[in-house]
C-alpha positions as a printed Julia matrix, in Angstrom:
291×3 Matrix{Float64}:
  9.6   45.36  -26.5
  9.91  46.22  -23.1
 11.58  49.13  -21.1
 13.09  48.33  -18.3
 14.76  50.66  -15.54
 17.42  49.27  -12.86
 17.47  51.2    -9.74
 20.76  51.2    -7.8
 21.31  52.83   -4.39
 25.16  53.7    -3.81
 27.2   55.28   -0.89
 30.71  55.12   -1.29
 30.56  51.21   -2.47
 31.59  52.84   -6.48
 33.65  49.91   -7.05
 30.81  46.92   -6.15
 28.53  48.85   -8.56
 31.22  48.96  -11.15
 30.94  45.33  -10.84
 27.44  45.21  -10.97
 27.05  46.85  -13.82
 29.61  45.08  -15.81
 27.53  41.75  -14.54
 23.9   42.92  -15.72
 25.42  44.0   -18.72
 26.54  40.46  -19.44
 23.21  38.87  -17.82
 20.73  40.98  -20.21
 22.69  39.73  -22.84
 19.96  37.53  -25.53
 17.26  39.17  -22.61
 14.72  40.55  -25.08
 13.78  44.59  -23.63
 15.43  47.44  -23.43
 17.75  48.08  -19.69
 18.82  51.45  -18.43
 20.27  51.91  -15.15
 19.76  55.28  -12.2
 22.03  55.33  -10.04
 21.1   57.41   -6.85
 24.63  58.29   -5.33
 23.22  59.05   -1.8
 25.69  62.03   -0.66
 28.97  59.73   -0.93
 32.22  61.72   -0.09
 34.23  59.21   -2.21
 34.14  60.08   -6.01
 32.82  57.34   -8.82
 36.08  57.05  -11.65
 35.01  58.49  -14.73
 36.1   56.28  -17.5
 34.93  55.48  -20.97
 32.25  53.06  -20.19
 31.58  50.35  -22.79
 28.34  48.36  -22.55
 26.82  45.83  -25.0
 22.93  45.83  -23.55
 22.77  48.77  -20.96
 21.47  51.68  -23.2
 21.6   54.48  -20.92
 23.18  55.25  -17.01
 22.01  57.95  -15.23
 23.08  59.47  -11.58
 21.36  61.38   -8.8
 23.73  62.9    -6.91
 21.96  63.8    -3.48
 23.08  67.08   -1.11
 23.18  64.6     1.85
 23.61  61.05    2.78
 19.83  59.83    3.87
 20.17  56.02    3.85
 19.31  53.59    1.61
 15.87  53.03    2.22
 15.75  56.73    1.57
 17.63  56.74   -1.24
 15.05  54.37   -3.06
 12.14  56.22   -2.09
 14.31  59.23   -3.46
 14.38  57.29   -7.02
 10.99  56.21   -7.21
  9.71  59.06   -6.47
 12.15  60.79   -9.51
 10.87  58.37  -11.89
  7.39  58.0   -10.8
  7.35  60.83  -13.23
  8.87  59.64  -16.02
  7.6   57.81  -19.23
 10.56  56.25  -20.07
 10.31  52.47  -18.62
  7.08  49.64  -18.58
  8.83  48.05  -15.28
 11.82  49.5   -12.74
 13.9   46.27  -11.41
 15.12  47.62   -7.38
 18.42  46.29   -6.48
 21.08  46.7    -4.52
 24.94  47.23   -5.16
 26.51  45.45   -3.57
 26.21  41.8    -5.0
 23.79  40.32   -2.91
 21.27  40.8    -5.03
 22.61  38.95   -8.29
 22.67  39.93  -11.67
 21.79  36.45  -12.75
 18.22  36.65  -11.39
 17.2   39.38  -13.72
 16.37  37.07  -16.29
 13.87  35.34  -14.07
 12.02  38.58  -13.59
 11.78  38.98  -17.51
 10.37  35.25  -17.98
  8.25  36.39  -15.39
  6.75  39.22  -16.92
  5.85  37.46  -19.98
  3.52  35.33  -18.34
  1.99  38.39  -15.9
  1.86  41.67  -17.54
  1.89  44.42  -15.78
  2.39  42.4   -12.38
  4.88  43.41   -9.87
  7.19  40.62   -8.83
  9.0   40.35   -5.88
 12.31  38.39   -5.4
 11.67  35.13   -2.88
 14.56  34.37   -0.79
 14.8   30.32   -0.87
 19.12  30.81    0.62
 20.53  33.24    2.01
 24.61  33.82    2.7
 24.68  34.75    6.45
 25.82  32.6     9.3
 23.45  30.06   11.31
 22.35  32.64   14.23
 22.03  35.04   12.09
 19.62  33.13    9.8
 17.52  31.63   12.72
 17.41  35.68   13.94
 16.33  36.22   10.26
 13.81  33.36   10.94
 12.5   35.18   14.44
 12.09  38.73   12.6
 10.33  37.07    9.54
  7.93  35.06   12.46
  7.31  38.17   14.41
  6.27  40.35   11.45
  3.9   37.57   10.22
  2.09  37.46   13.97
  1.55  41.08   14.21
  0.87  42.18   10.66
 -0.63  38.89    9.12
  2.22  38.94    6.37
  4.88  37.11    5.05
  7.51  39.23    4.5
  9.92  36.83    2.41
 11.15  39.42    0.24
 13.57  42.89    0.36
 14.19  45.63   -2.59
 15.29  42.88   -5.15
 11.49  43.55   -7.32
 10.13  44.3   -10.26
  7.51  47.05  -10.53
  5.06  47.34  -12.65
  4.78  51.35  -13.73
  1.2   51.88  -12.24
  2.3   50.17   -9.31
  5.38  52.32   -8.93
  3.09  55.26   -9.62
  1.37  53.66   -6.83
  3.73  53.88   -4.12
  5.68  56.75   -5.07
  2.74  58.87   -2.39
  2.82  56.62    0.05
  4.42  58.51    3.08
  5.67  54.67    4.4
  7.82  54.5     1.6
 10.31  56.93    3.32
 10.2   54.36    6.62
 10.37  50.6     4.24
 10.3   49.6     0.75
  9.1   46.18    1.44
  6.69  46.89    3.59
  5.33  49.82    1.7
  5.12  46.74   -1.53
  3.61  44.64    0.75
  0.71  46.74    2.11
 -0.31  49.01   -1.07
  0.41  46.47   -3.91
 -2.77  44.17   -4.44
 -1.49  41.52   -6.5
  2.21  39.75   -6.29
  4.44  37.65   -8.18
  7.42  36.17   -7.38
 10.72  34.16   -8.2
 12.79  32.29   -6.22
 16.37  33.8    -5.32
 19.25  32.78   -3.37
 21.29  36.27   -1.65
 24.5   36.61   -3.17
 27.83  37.56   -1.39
 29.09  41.2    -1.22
 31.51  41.89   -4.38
 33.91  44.62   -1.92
 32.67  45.33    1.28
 31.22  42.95    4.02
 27.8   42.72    5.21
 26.41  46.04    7.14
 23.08  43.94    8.25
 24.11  43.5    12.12
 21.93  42.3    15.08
 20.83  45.59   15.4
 20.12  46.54   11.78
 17.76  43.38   12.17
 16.3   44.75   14.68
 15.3   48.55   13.43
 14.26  46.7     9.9
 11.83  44.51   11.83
 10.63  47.15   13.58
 10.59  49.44   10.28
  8.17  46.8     8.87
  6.2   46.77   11.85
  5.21  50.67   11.71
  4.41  50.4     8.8
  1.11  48.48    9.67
  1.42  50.34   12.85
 -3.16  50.12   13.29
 -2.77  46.31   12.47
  0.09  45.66   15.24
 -2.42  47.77   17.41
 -5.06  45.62   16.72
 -3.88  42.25   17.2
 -1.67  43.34   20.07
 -5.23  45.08   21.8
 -6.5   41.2    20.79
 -3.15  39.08   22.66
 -4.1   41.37   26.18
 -7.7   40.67   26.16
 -6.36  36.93   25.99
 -3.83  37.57   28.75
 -6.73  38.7    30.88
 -9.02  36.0    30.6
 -6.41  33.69   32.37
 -5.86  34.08   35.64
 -3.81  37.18   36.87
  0.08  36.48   37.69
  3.5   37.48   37.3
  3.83  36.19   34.02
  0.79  37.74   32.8
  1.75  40.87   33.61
  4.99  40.96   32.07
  3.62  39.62   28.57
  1.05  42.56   28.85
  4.05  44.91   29.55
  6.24  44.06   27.2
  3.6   44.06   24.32
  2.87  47.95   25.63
  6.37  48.79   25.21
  6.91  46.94   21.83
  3.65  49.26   20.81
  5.13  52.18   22.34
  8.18  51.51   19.95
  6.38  50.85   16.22
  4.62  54.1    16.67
  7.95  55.96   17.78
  9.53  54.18   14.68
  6.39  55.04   12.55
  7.41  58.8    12.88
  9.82  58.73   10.48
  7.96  58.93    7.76
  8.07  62.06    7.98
  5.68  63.32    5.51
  7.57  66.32    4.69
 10.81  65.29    4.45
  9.32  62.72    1.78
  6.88  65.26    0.28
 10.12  67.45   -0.62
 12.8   65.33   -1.04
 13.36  65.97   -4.86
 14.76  69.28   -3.26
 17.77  67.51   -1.73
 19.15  66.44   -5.05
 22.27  67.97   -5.79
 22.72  67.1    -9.59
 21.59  64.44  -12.28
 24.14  63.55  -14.7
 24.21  61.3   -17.64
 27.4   58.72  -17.23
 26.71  56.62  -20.47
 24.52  56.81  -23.1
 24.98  54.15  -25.92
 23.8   56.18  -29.0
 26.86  58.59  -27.92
């Protein structure tokens, strides 16, 4: 029977994850494997009620309470990096807490598995809940991404990794910059299911215009040489025309879109990644089923 770990970012959202929780335990339900859940509680200033949890299928919770609030991009890299050294779990299932990555999916990533062992599988997003412009925006990033790295980036932390493959990217520096992209570039081989993104449970969608835009470009620096490359490639094709106005602004504006990945690309921050074990506070155990 299989382990499986469920990795939950939280800042101050305690009562979506409450939710959450009381969702995947009913989900996992008949699932054959074994679930436990970390919860990395990145530096939240609002507390998480203590209360006599009661589960039926989630075995064991766990949380990380970190010193600081880092993000939640860093907060992931923050977990898989904790339990890249662990022997406790065959696959770790990334989600978020909010509810827009739904419970009911899991089970998909457990057929899954039993047809690909020890495959990583990535959650395909076939709907999503947003509003028209911000779906055709959605569109644009996914387009732009595709030109310049030569991927399809269909997919966000809803996945299922494999342990070697967790193993895998817990030392790659990008992780502290993007998840997907980090997936994406290191991982050889892919699965995936389909998925529609859920609704928030409490609070409304943080992905603005210009959270769009810093994830696009988050992706982007992560294949920072490959966006080089073809970008070197577009302005040898803009000079093989004839010289004008146009031109010259395509040329420029691919420059300063370069000049941007790499100034995004230095927040990776190899240190800060190297050493962030270091920034957490605490690790308590919130449930434990044979207690």
């Amino acid at each position: 029977m299989k382990n499986f770990k469920i990795l939950i970012p939280c800042y101050n959202d305690w009562p979506s994850v409450l939710k959450l929780l009381d969702k995947l335990d009913s989900e996992i339900n008949q699932i054959e494997g074994n679930f436990s859940v970390l919860i990395v509680n990145d530096g939240s200033n609002e507390n998480l009620e203590k209360k006599d949890f009661k589960f039926k299928n989630i075995k064991f919770i766990e949380v990380i309470n970190m010193k600081i609030n880092q993000g939640h991009t860093r907060s992931n890299a923050t977990g898989i990096k904790f339990l890249s050294k662990k022997n406790n779990f065959d696959y770790l299932i990334v989600m978020d807490g909010d509810g827009e990555d739904r419970p009911e999916e899991i089970k998909l990533f457990i057929e899954k598995v039993k047809k690909v062992d020890n495959t990583s599988i990535v959650a395909k997003r076939i709907k999503r809940s947003e509003g028209l412009i911000f779906t055709i925006l959605y569109n644009f990033h996914k387009l732009i991404t595709l030109i310049f790295t030569g991927h399809n980036m269909n997919f966000g932390h809803f996945t299922c990794l494999s342990k070697s493959d967790v193993k895998l990217i817990s030392i790659k520096e990008s992780l502290w910059l993007n998840f997907s992209g980090t997936v994406k570039k290191f991982v050889k081989h892919l699965e995936n299911i389909p998925c529609i993104r859920g609704k928030r449970y409490v609070q409304p969608s943080k992905m603005s215009f210009i959270n769009l835009i810093i994830h696009s470009f988050s992706i982007l620096a992560v294949f920072k040489y490959q966006v080089l490359i073809r970008s070197l490639f577009f302005l040898l094709i803009l000079n093989l025309f004839q010289p004008s106005i146009i031109s010259y602004i395509f040329q420029l504006l691919l420059i300063i879109f370069n000049i941007l990945v790499f100034f995004i690309s230095k927040r990776e921050n190899s240190e800060e990644f190297n050493n962030c074990q270091e920034k957490i506070g605490s690790i308590e155990t919130i449930y434990n089923s044979r207690l």
